[in-house]
VEXDO-863648 format. One record per residue (C-alpha): residue in three letters; x, y, z; residue number from 1. Coordinates in steps of 0.001 Angstrom, whole numbers, always signed. Layout:
<recs>
REC   rest        px        py        pz    nr
REC    ALA         X         Y         Z   NUM
...
</recs>
This chain:
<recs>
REC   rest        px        py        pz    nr
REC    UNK    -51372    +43425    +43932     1
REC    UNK    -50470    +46374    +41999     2
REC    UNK    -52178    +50098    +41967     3
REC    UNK    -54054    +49108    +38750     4
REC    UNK    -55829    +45785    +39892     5
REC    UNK    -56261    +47355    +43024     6
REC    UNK    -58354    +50050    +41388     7
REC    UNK    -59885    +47447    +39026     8
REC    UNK    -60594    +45499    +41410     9
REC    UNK    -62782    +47991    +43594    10
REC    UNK    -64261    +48688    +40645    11
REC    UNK    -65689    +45225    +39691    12
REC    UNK    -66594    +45204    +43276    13
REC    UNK    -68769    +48005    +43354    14
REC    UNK    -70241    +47148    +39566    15
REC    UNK    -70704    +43810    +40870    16
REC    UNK    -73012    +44837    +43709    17
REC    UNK    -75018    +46529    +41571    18
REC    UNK    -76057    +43798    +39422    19
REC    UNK    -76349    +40964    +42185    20
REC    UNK    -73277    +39477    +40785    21
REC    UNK    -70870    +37689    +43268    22
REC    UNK    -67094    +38840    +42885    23
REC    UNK    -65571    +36814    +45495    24
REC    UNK    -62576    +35269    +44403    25
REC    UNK    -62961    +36870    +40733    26
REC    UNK    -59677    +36152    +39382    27
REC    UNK    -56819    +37730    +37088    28
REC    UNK    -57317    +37522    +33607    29
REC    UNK    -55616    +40131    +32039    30
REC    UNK    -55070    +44076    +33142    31
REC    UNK    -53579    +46342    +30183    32
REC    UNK    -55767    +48400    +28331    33
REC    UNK    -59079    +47230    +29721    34
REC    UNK    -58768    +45222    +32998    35
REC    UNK    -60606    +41709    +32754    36
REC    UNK    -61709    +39358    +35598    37
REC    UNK    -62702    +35746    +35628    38
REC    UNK    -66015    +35934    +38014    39
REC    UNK    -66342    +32823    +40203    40
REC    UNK    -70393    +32218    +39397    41
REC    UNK    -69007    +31917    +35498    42
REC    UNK    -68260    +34205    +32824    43
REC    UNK    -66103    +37522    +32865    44
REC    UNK    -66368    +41118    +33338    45
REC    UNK    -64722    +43562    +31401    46
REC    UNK    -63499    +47236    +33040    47
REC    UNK    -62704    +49692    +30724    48
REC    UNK    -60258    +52815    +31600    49
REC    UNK    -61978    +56296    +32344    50
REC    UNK    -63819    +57862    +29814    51
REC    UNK    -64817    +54815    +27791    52
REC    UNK    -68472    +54677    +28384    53
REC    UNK    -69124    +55449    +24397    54
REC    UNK    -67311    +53004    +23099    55
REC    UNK    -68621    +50099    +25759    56
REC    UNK    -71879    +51016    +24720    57
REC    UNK    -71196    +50968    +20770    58
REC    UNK    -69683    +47257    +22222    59
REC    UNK    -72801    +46345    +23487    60
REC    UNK    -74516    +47125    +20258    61
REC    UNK    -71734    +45378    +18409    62
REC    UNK    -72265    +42548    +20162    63
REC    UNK    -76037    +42446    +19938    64
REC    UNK    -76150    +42794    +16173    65
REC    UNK    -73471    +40330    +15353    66
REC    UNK    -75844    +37974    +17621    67
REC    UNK    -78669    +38881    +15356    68
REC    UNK    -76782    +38666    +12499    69
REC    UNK    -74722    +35173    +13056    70
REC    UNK    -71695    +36795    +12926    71
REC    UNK    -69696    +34027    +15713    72
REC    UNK    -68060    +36690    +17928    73
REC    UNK    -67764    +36404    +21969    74
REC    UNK    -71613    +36733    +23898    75
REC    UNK    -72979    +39624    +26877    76
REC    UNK    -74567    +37792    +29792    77
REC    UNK    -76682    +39230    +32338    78
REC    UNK    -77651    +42174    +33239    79
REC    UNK    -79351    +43026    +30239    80
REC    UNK    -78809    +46468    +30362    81
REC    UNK    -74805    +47033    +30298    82
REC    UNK    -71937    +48890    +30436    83
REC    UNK    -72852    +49232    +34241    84
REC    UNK    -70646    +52337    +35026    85
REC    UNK    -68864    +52812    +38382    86
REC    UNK    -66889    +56326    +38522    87
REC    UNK    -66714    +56880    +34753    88
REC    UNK    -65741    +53632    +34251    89
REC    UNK    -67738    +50922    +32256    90
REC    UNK    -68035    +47506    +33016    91
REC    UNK    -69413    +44839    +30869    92
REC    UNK    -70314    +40989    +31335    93
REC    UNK    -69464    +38380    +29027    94
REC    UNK    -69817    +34330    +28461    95
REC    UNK    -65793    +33428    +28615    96
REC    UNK    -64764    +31330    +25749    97
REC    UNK    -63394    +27846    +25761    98
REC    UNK    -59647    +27142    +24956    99
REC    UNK    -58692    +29513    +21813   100
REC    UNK    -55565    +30962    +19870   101
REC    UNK    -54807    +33385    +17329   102
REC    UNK    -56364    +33249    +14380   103
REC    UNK    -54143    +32273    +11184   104
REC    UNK    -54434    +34975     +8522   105
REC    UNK    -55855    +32492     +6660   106
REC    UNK    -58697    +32068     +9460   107
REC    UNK    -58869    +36227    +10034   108
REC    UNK    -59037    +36447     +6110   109
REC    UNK    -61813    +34373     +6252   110
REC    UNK    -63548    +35948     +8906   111
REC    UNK    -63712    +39229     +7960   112
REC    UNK    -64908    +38324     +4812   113
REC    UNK    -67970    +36918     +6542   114
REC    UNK    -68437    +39963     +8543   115
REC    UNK    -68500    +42374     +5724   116
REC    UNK    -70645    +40489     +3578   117
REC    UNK    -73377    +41044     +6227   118
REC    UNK    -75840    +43906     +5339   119
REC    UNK    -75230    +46819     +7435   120
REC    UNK    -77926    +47173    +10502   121
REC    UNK    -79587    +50202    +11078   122
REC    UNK    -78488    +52874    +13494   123
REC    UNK    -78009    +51030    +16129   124
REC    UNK    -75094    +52959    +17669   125
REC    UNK    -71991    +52019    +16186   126
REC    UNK    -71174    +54885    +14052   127
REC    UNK    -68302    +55966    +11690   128
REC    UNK    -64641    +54789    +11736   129
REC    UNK    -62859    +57371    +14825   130
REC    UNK    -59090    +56357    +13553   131
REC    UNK    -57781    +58935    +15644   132
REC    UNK    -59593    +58575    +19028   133
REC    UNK    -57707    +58958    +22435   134
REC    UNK    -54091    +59710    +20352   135
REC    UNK    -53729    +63124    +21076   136
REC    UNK    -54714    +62513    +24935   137
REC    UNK    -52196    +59728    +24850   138
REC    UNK    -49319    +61840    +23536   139
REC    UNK    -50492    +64749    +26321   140
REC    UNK    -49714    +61876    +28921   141
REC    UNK    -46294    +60374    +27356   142
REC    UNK    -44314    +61443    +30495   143
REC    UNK    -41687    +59321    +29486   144
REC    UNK    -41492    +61524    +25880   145
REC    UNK    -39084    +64384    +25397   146
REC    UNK    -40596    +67780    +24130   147
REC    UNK    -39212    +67052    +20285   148
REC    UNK    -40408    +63721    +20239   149
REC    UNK    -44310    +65193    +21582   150
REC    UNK    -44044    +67907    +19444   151
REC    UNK    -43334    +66021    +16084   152
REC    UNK    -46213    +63298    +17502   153
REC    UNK    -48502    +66551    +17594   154
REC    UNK    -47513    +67376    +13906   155
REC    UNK    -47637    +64000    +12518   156
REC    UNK    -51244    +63114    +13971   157
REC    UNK    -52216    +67060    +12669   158
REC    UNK    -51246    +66189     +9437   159
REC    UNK    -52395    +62371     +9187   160
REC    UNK    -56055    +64077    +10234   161
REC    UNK    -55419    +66143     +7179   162
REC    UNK    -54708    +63041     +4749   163
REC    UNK    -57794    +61285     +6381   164
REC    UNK    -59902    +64020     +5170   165
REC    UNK    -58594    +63458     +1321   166
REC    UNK    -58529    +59785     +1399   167
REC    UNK    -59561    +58039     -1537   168
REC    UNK    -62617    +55888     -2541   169
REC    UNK    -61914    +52177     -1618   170
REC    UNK    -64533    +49307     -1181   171
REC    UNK    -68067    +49704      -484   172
REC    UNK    -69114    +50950     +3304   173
REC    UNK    -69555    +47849     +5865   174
REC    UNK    -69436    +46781     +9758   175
REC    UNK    -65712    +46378    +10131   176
REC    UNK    -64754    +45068    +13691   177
REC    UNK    -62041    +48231    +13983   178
REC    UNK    -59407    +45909    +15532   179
REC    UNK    -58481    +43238    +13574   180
REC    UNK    -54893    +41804    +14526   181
REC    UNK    -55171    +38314    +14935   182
REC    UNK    -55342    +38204    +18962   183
REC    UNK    -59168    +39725    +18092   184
REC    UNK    -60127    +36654    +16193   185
REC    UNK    -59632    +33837    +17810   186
REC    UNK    -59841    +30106    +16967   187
REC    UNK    -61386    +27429    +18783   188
REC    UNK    -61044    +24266    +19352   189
REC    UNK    -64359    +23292    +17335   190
REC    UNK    -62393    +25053    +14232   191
REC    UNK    -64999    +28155    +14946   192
REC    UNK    -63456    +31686    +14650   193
REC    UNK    -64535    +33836    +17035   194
REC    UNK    -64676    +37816    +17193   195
REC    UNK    -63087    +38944    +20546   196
REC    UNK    -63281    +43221    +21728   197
REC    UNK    -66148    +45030    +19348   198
REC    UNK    -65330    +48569    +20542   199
REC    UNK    -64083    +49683    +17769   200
REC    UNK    -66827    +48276    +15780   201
REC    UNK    -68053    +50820    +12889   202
REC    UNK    -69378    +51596     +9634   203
REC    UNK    -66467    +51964     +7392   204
REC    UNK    -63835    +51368     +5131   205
REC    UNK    -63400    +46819     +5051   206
REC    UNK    -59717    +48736     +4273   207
REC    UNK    -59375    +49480     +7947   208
REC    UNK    -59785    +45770     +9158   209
REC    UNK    -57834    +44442     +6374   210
REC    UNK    -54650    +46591     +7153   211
REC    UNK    -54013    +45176    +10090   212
REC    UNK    -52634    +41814     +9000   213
REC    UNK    -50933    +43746     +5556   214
REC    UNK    -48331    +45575     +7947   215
REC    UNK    -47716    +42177     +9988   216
REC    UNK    -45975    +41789     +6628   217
REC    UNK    -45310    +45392     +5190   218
REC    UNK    -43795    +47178     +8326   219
REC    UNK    -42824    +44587    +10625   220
REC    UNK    -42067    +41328     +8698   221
REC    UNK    -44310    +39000    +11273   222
REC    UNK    -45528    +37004     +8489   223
REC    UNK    -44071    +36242     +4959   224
REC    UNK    -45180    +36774     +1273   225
REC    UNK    -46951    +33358     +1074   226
REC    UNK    -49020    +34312     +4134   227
REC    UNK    -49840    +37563     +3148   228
REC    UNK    -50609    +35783      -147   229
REC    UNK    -52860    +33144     +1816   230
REC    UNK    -54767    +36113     +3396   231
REC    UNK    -55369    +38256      +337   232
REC    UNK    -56598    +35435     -1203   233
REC    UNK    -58542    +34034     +1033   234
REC    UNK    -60305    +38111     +1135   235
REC    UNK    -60448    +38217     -2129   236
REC    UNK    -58697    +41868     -2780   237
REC    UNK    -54615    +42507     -1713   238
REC    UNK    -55087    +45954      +484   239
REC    UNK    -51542    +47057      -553   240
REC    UNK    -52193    +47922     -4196   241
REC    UNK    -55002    +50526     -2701   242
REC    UNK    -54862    +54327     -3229   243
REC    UNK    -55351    +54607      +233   244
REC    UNK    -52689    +51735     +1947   245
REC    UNK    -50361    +53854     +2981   246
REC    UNK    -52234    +56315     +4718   247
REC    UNK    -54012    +54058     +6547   248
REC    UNK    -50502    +51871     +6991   249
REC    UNK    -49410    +55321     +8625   250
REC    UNK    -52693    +55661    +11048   251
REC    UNK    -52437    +52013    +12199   252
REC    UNK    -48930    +52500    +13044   253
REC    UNK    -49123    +55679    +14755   254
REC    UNK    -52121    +54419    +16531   255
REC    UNK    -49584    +51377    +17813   256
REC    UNK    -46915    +53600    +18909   257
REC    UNK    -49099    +56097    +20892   258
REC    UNK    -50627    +52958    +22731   259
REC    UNK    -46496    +52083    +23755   260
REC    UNK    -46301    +55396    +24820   261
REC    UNK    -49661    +55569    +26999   262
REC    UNK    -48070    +51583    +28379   263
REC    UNK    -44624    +53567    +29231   264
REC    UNK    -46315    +55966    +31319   265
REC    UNK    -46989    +53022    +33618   266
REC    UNK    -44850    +50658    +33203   267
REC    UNK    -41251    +51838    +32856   268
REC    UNK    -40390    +47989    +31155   269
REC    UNK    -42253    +49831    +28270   270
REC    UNK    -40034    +52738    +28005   271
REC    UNK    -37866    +51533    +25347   272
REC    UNK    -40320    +50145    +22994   273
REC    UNK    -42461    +53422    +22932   274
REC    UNK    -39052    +55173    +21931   275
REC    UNK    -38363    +52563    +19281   276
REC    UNK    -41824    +53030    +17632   277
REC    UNK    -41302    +56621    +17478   278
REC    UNK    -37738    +56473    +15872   279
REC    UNK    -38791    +54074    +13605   280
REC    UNK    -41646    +56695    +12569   281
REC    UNK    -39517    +59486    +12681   282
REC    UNK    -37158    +58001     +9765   283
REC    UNK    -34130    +56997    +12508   284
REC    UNK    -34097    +53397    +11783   285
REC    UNK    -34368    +52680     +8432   286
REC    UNK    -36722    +51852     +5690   287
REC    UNK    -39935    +48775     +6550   288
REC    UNK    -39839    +46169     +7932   289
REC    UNK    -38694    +47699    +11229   290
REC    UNK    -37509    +44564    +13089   291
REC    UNK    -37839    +45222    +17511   292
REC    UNK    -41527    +45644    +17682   293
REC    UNK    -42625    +43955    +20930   294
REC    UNK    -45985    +43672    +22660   295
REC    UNK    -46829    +46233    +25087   296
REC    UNK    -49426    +45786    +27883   297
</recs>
């Protein structure tokens, strides 16, 4: 057991307790960014990293209203009141899905079209679009950075903050889930697609979900031109021939590399793809698609 389920894992412990929730032989399910445990009574629990209370709460909303709403997304359990919060850390219970995969773009297409099309609740907690939240923290701790490579990071978010503030009009304000690559909706076996990790659940720009899948085929060539196609279609509106693409091509990207170079703090197997994001932002290796982006945990 390494240092970070270790620490999870006294965590779920303790947020266990307090809810009269067993955690005996809760099991593994994923740690990365959040850790997640399969709890042996049934369902999971979800442990956030320090500092995330806000955003487990605006979770908790998210959830809640896309209950309310019929939005198909993944369902709290008891307690009722959640995040439980152990040492700054938030902890949230869930019902655990049956067997899923990625959604297609096809199905994500299709599923963010149904979310947006929902009237947008009142204030219920989940706020504006926060593109740049936790990047500037997660540059401070790039240990594995050298001082030019932090310093143009520093720049480059300074002045993306400054394009955000001039961005142009786009399509009318909605709930957009925040997170949208295809690991976040989720197909079942019953054909359902399925919202997975609301915390960055907003009122925004439906531009900010749908940019997600355009750079699978703008900056990285994961899919082709007939599935980007499928997807745009599917929409209705191609996010690329927006005023606004690029910039928020830029903040999704950034956003990507700062989260490889958070992972490469802690996991030195990481090292080298945090480095590759940031030469491939810096200009170093050529024009998009970048080919070498790997999945960082």
């Amino acid at each position: 057991m390494n240092g970070r389920e270790q620490a999870a894992r006294h965590i779920l412990d303790r947020a266990c307790a307090q809810v009269g929730v067993s955690s005996d032989g809760a099991t593994v399910v994923r740690i990365g960014e959040n850790a997640i445990f399969r709890l042996p009574g049934g369902g999971v629990a979800r442990i956030a990293r320090t500092g995330q209370v806000s955003a487990a709460r605006r979770e908790v909303a998210a959830a809640g209203w896309m209950e309310r709403a019929g939005v198909p997304a993944v369902r709290l359990t008891e307690p009722a009141a959640q995040p439980v919060v152990v040492d700054g850390r938030a902890v949230t219970f869930w019902r655990e899905l049956s067997a899923h995969e990625h959604g297609t773009p096809r199905q994500v297409a299709l599923a963010l079209r149904r979310l947006h099309d929902v009237p947008p609740p009142g204030d219920i907690g989940l706020g504006a679009i926060q593109p740049f939240v936790r990047l500037a923290e997660r540059i401070a701790r790039g240990s594995t950075l050298g001082e030019d490579d932090r310093s143009w990071l520093r720049d480059h978010l300074a002045e993306l903050e400054q394009r955000w503030s001039l961005r142009p009009p786009g399509l009318p304000e909605c709930v957009v889930h925040g997170d949208a690559w295809a690991g976040n909706v989720v197909s079942l076996a019953s054909g359902e697609i399925v919202f997975l990790d609301l915390e960055r659940t907003a009122i925004g720009s439906p531009e900010w979900d749908l940019v997600h899948t355009a750079i699978k085929y703008v900056s990285f060539g994961w899919i082709g031109e007939d599935e980007y196609r499928t997807f745009s279609e599917a929409y209705g509106h191609d996010v690329t021939g927006w005023a606004g693409f690029e910039l928020f091509r830029d903040i999704r990207e950034f956003r990507m590399t700062c989260m490889a170079v958070q992972v490469a703090a802690e996991e030195p197997d990481a090292v080298g793809q945090a480095l590759h994001r940031v030469r491939c932002l810096r200009g170093e290796n050529g024009p998009r698609p970048w080919s070498g982006w790997s999945a960082v945990s």
